[in-house]
Each structure stands twice: as C-alpha cells, then as structure tokens.
C-alpha positions as MATLAB code, in Angstrom:
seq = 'XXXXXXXXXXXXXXXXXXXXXXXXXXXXXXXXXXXXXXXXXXXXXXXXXXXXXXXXXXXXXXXXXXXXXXXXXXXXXXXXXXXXXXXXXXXXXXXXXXXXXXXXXXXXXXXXXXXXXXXXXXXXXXXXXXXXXXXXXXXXXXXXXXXXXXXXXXXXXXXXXXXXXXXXXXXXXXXXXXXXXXXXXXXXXXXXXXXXXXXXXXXXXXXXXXXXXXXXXXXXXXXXXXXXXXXXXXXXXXXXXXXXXXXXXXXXXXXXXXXXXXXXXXXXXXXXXXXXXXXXXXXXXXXXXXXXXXXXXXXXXXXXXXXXXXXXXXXXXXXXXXXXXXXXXXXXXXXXXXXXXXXXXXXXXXXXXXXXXXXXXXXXXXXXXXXXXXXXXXXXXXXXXXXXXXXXXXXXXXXX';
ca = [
     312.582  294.704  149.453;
     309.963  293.205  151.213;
     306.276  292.829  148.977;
     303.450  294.119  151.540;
     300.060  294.630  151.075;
     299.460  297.566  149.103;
     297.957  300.901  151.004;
     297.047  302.311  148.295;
     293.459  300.217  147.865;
     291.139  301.110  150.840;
     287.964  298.935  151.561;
     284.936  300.193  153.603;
     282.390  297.507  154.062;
     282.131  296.581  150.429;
     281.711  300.192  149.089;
     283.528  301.498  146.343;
     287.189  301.198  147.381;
     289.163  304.446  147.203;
     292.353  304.331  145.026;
     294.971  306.400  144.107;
     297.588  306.843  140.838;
     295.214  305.265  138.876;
     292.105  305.588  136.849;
     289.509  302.941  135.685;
     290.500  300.496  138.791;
     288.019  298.730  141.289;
     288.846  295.710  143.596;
     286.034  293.953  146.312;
     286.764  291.794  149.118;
     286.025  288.464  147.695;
     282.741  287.036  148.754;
     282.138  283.153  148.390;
     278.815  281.963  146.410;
     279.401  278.536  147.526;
     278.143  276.345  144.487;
     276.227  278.861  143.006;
     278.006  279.312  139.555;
     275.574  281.589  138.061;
     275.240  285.128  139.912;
     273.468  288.322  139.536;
     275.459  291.290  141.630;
     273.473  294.324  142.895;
     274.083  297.199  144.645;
     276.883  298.863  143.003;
     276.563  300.017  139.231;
     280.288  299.021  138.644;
     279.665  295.558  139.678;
     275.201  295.599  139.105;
     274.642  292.487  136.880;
     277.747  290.755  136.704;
     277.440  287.275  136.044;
     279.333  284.187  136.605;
     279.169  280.830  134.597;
     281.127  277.643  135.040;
     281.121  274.748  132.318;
     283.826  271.792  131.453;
     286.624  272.870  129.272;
     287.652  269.116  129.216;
     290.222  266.301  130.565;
     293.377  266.533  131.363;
     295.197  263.959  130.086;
     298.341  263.620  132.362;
     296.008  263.731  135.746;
     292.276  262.842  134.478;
     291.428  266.006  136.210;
     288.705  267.927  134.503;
     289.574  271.442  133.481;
     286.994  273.970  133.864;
     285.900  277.565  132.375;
     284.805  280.200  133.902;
     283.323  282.971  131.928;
     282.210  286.581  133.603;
     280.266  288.722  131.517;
     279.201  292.192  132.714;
     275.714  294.130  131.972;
     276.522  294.929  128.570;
     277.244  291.208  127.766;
     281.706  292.022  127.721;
     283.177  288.769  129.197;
     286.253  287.239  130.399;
     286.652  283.633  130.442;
     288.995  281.624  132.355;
     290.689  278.232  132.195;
     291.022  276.344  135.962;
     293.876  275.021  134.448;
     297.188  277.265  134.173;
     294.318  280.085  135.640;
     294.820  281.189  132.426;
     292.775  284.013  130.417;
     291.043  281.972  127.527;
     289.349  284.839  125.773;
     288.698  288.951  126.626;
     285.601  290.208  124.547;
     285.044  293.750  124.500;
     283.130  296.223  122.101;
     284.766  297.490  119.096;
     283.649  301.245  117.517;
     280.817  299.694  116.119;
     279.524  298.109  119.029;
     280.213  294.715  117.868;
     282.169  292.116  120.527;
     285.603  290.838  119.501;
     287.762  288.648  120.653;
     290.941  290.179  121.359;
     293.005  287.202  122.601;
     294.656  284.649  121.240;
     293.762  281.142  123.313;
     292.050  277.704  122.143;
     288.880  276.068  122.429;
     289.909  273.228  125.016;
     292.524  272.742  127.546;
     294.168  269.765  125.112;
     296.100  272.037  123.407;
     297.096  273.895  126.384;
     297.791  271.132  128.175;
     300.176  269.165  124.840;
     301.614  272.239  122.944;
     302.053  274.798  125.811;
     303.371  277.035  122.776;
     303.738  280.811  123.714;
     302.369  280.259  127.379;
     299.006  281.532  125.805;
     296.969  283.954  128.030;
     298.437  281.624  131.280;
     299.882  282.343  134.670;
     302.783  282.104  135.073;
     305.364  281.473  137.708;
     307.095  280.566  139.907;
     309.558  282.866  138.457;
     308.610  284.638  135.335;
     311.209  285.299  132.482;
     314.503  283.901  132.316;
     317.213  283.148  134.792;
     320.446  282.975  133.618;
     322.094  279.166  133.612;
     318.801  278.393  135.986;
     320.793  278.946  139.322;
     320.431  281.620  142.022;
     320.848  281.775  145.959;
     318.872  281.968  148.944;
     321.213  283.238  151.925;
     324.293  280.712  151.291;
     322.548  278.489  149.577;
     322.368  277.745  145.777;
     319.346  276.169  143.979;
     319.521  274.737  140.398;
     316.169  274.803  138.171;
     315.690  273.063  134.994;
     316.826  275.181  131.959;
     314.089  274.945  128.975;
     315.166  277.658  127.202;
     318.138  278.836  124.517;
     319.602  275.322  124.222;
     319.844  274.693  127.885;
     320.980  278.115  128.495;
     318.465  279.603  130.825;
     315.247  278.511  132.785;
     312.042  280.573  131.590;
     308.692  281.079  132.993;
     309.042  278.274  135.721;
     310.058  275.905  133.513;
     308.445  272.535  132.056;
     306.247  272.253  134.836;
     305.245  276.123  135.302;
     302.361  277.692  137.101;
     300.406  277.459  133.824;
     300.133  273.964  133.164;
     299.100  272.987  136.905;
     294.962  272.520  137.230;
     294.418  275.434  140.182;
     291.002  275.144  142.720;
     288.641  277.662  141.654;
     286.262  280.075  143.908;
     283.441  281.519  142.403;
     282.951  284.979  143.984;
     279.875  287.588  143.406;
     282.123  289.529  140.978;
     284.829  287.476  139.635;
     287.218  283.737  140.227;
     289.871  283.116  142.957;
     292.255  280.807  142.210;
     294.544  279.312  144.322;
     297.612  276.171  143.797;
     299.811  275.359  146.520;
     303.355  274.254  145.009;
     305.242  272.197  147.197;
     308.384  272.493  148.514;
     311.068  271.788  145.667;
     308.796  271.190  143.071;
     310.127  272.834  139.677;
     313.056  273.158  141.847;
     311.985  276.032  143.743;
     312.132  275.978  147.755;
     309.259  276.215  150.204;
     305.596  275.656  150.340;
     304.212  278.186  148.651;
     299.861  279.053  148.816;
     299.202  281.115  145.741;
     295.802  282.967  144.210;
     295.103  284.569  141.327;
     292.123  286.983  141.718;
     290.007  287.961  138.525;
     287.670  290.423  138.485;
     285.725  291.904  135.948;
     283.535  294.981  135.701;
     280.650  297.208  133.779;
     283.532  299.341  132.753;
     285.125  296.524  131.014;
     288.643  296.413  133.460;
     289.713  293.680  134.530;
     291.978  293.003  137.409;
     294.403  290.435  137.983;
     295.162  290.276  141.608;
     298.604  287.812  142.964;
     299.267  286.823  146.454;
     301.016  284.589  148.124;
     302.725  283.648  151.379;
     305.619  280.769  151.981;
     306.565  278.352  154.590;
     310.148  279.707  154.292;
     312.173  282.081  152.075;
     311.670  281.740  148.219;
     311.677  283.620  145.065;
     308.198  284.791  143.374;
     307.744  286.433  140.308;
     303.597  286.227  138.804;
     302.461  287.813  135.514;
     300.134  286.618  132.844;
     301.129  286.221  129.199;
     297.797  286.623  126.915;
     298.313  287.497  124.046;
     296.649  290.590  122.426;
     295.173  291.109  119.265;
     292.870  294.345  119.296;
     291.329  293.633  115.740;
     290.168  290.840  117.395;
     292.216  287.238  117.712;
     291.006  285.520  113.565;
     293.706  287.916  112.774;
     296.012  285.162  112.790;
     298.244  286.011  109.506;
     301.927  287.202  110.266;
     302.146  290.751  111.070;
     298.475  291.068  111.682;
     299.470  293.465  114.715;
     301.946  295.682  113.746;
     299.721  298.405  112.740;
     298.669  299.034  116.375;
     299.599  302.010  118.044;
     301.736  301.477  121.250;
     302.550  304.130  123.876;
     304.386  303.091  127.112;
     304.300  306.245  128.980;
     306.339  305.654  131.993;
     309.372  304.168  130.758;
     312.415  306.202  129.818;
     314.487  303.493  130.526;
     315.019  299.604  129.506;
     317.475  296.887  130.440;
     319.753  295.669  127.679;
     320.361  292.440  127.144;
     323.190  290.015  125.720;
     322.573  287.104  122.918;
     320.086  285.035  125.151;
     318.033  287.730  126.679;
     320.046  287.809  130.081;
     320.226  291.322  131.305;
     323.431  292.645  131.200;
     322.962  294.651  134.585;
     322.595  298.328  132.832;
     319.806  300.407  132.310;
     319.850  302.409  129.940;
     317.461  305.464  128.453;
     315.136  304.570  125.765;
     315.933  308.296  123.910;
     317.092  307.824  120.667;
     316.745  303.963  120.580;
     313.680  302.229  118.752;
     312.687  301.271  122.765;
     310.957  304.476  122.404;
     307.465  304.817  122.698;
     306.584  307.334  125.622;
     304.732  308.921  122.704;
     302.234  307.089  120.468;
     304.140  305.053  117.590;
     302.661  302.662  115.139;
     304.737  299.199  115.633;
     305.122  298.977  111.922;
     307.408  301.997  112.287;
     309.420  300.615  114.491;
     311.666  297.881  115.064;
     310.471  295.514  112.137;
     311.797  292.436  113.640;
     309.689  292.883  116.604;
     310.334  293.279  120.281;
     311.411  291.164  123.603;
     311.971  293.813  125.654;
     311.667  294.246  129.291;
     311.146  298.214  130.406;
     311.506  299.916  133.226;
     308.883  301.867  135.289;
     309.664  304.780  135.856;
     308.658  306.130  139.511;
     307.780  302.462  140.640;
     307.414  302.425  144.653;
     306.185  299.130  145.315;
     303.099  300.690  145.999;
     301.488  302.475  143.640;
     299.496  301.485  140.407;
     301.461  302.984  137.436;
     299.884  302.910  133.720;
     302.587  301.689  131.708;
     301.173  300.353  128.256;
     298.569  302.410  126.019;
     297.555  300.211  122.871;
     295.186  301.570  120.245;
     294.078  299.516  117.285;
     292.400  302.150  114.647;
     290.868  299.296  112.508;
     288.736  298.253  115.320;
     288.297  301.838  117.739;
     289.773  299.735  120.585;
     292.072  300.468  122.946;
     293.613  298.683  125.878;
     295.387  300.283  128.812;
     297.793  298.459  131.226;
     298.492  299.417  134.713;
     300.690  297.544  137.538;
     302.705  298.583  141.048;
     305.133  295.740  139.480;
     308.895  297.067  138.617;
     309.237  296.276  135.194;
     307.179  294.478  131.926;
     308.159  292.206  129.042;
     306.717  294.184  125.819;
     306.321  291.013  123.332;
     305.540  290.805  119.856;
     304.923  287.152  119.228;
     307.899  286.764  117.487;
     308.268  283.206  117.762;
     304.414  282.114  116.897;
     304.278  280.741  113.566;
     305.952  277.010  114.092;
     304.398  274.214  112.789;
     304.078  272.479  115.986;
     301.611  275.143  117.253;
     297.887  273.907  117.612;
     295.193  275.858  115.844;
     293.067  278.275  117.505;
     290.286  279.060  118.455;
     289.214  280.189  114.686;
     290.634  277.184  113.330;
     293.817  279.190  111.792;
     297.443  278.896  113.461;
     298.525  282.007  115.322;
     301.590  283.481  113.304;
     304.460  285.499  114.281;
     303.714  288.911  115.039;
     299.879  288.331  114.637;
     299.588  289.836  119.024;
     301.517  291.509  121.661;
     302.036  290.919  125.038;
     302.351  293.508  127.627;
     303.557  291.864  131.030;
     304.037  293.383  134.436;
     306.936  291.241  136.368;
     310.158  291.681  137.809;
     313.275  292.360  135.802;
     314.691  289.016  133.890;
     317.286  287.452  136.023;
     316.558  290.244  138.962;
     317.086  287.739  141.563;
     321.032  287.509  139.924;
     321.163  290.675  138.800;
     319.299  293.576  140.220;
     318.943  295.151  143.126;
     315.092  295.064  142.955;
     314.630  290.778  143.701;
     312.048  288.668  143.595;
     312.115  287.067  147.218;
     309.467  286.163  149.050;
     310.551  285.630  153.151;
     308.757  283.360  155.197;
     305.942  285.516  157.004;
     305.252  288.029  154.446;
     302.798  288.747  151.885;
     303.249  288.728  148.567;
     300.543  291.039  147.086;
     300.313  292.838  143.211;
     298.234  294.078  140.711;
     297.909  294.226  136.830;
     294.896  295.852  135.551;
     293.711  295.931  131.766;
     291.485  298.619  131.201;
     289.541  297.641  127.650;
     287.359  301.124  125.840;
     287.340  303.297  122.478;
     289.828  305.502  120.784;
     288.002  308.576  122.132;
     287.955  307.311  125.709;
];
C-alpha cells in the first residue's frame, strides 16, 4: 500500500498539534536555528526550555569525516543525545523513582567503536531495509535485485547490510526543539535501486517522549523499511552482566498475533495467535518467566491502519520505578533480547564493562521480516510518494 503522510497529526501555526490514538505524543514543524547550537524554546510548556548542544564525538576513520553529538536536554535536565553518524541514539537519560538520572541505553563513548565493531547495531538507524530478507533477493515489477547477505552464513541480508543506514555520517539540522537528519543514498548503493533523500527527525520534550520521525521520497520505485535499534536497559545501561534485564516487566498490548519463523528467522508466511504460546504478553509478564532463552520475535499489531499511532510495548523496571512506553503507525516490531551480546569482539561501553547477552531489550517498530517476499503488507516506496512514520518512546514512573 502506498505510505502517505499521516492525517492523524494536525499543525496550526506552531500550536500544540492535535493527535489522535495516542497519549503522551507532540510533533512541531521543524524550525531551522541556523548555526546556533545552543537554544532556549519558549512559548509552549511542552517544549519551554529545551536546549540543544552540539560537540565532536570524533573521526571517522574510513572518510576523515568528523562525527558529531547532539545532546537535547529538556527543563528538568532529561536528555537525548545523538550521534551524526548512523543518526543513532547514543544515550536516553531519564529520572528514576528517586529522582536520580540514568542512563537507560546501551551505546559508547565515541563513534570508533561504532564505526569498527558495529556489534548489535547499537541505538542506530537503520535501513534501507530493516530485518532480514531471505537469500538477499526480491523484485521490483519484473525485475530482480540481489543485496549482499551478512547474515546466517550467507543466508540472508539484515539491516541493510555491511554498509547500512547506521554506519553512513548523515547532515545534521539543529531545530528549536530537536535534530533533523537527512542522507541521500544513491542509486544502487548497498544494492538497493533509486535515489533515495531520507531524514530522521528527533524530538524531545518536558514530558520526557521522544519522537523519532522517518521520511523519505525516491527518484523511482524502491523498498524502505526505517526503525532504530537502541538498546534498553531501564536499571540504567552499567547493568552490563548477562541477564541484567530479564527481571523487567514487558506488556505488548496490541498483539495477539506473531509471525513464525523457520531456522534462520525467515518468516514462514503464517500468523499465528500468541494464546497459549510464551509470545504472550498482552498482560504484564516478568521476562524471567518467560522464554529463558530470550526472544527474536517480530509481532503483529493488531488494528494497524497505516495511519494511526498504536502503543504496542509497555516496559516497567521495578528496581528503578521506570517505565518506557512504545508507540508506532508501523505494521509490526522486532521484540529483542540481546541475545547475541556477550562476544569477545564487542567494544566496551560506555561504563567501561562489555554489554552481555540479555543485559537490554529492543523494541522495534518496522515492517514484517522478509515482507517485501512474503507479505502482503510491503515495504515499497514508488517514485512520487512520501514515505512518512512514527515511533515514539514515552519515558515516566511506575505510577504514571
């Protein structure tokens, strides 16, 4: 189906937009600062004293490009700091029950390690198709395109490949309330057809959401699929050690359904209803009394029009009194428990300790794995349309 611009957010002259099907959500038409990269916002207590800092995050390596961070930090001193390269979401601190800021993503302290040991695709965007397609081939029309297949032994091509959205250095735009991003990828670069303008929009406000806004439009037809892939730890990211996360709470309140998959992760084609299967959690369940190898599981949501935000992930960490909320007008997320952190190629983090396998989860709002073979709902982007979606993280307390 075509991916318009979605009706549901309604602008009036840089008032509080109206939404609707979901709570905690505010968007603003972008407005430039120029080279102002420190800005106080008035006028609207959602957005009243919102600040925006830029510094180096160092050198790329392979380019000589400098990488920069962007950090926005609301009135009660919650930030969100972002890496120009990958566009990537370096760190999320938020207030625990105590009132104390945490960190609760995993990430580094430099773009090196992002840049040599892309391990787990840490807090990055990623594209041009996210998740796996099966043997790396699919068709446009009548003709067939073959990407590079990084994954399962040559199997499958996964999140865009070697040279994915989230190792490119994007152009930044420093707006009043938040960072535009934008890359152009070329035609046939990563394999994928057309010229394709791209921007991530991040936005941050006093109510600690943030919003992660993707469009796009293409010179011809072409297949898009944008998500992010931080990784969340809600006792705050030094949890490092191996299982670290598997006493958060997880509800996922629109899915009653999932797609099963063979050996490799390929969809099979079914879906199938979560009753009765440990893909249950459209009530609160405590991961450690679930599925104790940990999950890789894309979901389906239910109701999804193309149109409408949809809260599809509530997280609760009772350690810390946080709680983290995910909402989308995507078709389908990956639910991810790190299970492959852990190796002893991975870089050290930001604490100084290696992230470990099941030490975060990832919640991520895409298409279906392998939709564009396999589902009715694909990931094609025509030549003249928009392509236009949301994720929002909503960050508060238990009682909230």
């Amino acid at each position: 189906m075509p991916i318009d611009f979605n009706p549901y957010i309604l602008f009036a002259n840089n008032q509080r937009p109206v939404l609707q099907n979901i709570v905690n959500s505010t968007f603003f038409v972008n407005q430039p600062m120029g080279d102002t990269f420190t800005k106080t916002v008035h006028g609207n207590s959602l957005y009243d004293g919102i600040k925006v800092e830029k510094k180096s995050f160092g050198k790329i390596e392979k380019t000589g490009a400098k990488a920069e961070l962007y950090t926005i930090t609301n009135k009660n001193g919650a930030s969100v700091s972002l890496s120009s390269f990958g566009a990537t979401i370096t760190s999320i601190k938020v207030p625990n029950k105590n009132g104390k800021l945490i960190d609760v993503t995993q990430g580094y302290n430099s773009v090196t390690p992002y840049e040599k040991f892309p391990v787990g695709h840490a807090g990055g965007t990623i594209g041009p198709c996210a998740n796996k397609i099966n043997k790396g081939l699919f068709k446009l029309g009548e003709k067939e395109y073959k990407l590079d297949c990084n994954k399962d032994n040559g199997q499958t091509h996964s999140h865009g490949g070697k040279e994915g959205l989230d190792v490119k250095n994007w152009n930044a735009e420093v707006l009043k309330d938040g960072v535009k991003f934008t890359y152009t990828k070329k035609d046939m670069e990563g394999g994928y057809p057309a010229n394709v303008n791209i921007s991530v929009t991040y936005k941050f406000d006093n109510n600690n959401n943030l919003s992660v806004k993707y469009e796009a439009q293409s010179d011809s037809d072409t297949i898009l699929n944008l998500t992010n892939h931080s990784y969340f730890n809600l006792d705050g990211a030094e949890n490092a050690y191996e299982n670290s996360v598997m006493e958060h709470i997880v509800q996922l309140p629109n899915s009653s359904k999932y797609t099963p998959v063979n050996e490799i992760a390929i969809p099979t084609g079914e879906i199938k209803l979560v009753e009765g299967t440990d893909f249950d959690f459209r009530s609160p369940k405590k991961l450690s009394e679930m599925n104790k190898n940990g999950y890789d599981q894309n979901f389906v949501v239910d109701n999804y029009d193309g149109k409408s935000l949809i809260e599809v992930a509530r997280i609760k960490s009772e350690k810390s009194g946080i709680n983290m909320k995910v909402s989308t007008d995507l078709p389908g997320f990956q639910f991810y428990t790190a299970n492959n952190l852990g190796k002893d190629s991975q870089p050290l983090g930001k604490d100084g300790k290696r992230y470990e396998k099941h030490s975060a989860l990832c919640v991520e709002p895409q298409f279906f794995p392998d939709s564009i073979n396999t589902f009715d709902e694909k990931p094609v982007l025509k030549k003249g349309e928009k392509y236009n979606r949301t994720i929002i993280y909503s960050f508060g307390n238990i009682e909230n």
